[in-house]
C-alpha positions as CSV (number, residue, x, y, z in Angstrom):
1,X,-8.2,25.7,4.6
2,X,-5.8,22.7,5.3
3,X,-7.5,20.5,2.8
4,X,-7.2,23.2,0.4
5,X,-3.3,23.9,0.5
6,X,-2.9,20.1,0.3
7,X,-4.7,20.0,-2.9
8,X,-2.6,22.7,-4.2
9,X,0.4,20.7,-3.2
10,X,-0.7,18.0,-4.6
11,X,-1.7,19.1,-7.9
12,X,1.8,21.0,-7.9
13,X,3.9,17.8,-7.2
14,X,1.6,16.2,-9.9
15,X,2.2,19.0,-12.8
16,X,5.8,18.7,-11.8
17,X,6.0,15.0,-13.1
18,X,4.1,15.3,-15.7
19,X,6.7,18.2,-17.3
20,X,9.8,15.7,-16.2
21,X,8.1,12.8,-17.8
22,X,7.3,14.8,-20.9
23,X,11.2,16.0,-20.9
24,X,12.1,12.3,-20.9
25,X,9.4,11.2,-23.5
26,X,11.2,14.6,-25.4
27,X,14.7,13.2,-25.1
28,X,13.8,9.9,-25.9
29,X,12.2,10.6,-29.2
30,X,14.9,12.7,-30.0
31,X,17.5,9.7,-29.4
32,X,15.1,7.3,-31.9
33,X,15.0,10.1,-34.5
34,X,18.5,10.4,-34.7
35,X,18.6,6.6,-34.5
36,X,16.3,6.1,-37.7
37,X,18.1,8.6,-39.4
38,X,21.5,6.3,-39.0
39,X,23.1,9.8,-37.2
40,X,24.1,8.0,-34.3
41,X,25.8,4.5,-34.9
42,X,24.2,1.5,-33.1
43,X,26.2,-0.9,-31.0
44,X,26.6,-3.3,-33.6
45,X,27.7,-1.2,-36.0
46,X,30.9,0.6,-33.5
47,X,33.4,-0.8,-36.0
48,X,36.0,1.7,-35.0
49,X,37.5,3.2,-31.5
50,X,35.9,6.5,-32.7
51,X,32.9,5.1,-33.2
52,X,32.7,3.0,-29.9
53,X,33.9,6.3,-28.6
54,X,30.6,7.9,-29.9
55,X,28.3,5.5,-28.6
56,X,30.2,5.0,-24.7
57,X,29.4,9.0,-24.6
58,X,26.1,8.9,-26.0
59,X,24.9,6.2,-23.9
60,X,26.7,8.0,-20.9
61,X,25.0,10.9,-21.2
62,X,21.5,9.0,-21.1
63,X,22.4,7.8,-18.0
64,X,23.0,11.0,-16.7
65,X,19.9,12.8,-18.5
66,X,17.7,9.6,-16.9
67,X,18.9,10.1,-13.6
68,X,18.5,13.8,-13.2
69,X,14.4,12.9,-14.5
70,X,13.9,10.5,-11.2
């Protein structure tokens, strides 16, 4: 019976990362659709404060989205 609920545990823990790491994989090709599509301005080209401004958040927000996945 032990053996049985640890299976069950472990197979629950185990579905658990695989939904967070398809989230992430999700997010991420989200992030290099929107980057092929020039919607989101690369580092190189943040020409402008409002630009940088864009990119600081956006890359912010990644952090934050990649840290709630762990």
């Amino acid at each position: 019976m032990e053996n049985t609920l640890n299976l069950q545990s472990l197979e629950s823990h185990h579905n658990t990362v695989r939904e967070d790491f398809s989230e992430y994989v999700a997010h991420l090709q989200l992030h290099m659709a929107l980057q092929a599509r020039n919607l989101v301005p690369t580092l190189t080209q943040a020409a402008d404060s409002r630009e940088q401004l864009l990119h600081q958040t956006q890359a912010e927000l990644e952090k934050m989205i990649s840290r709630q996945m762990r």
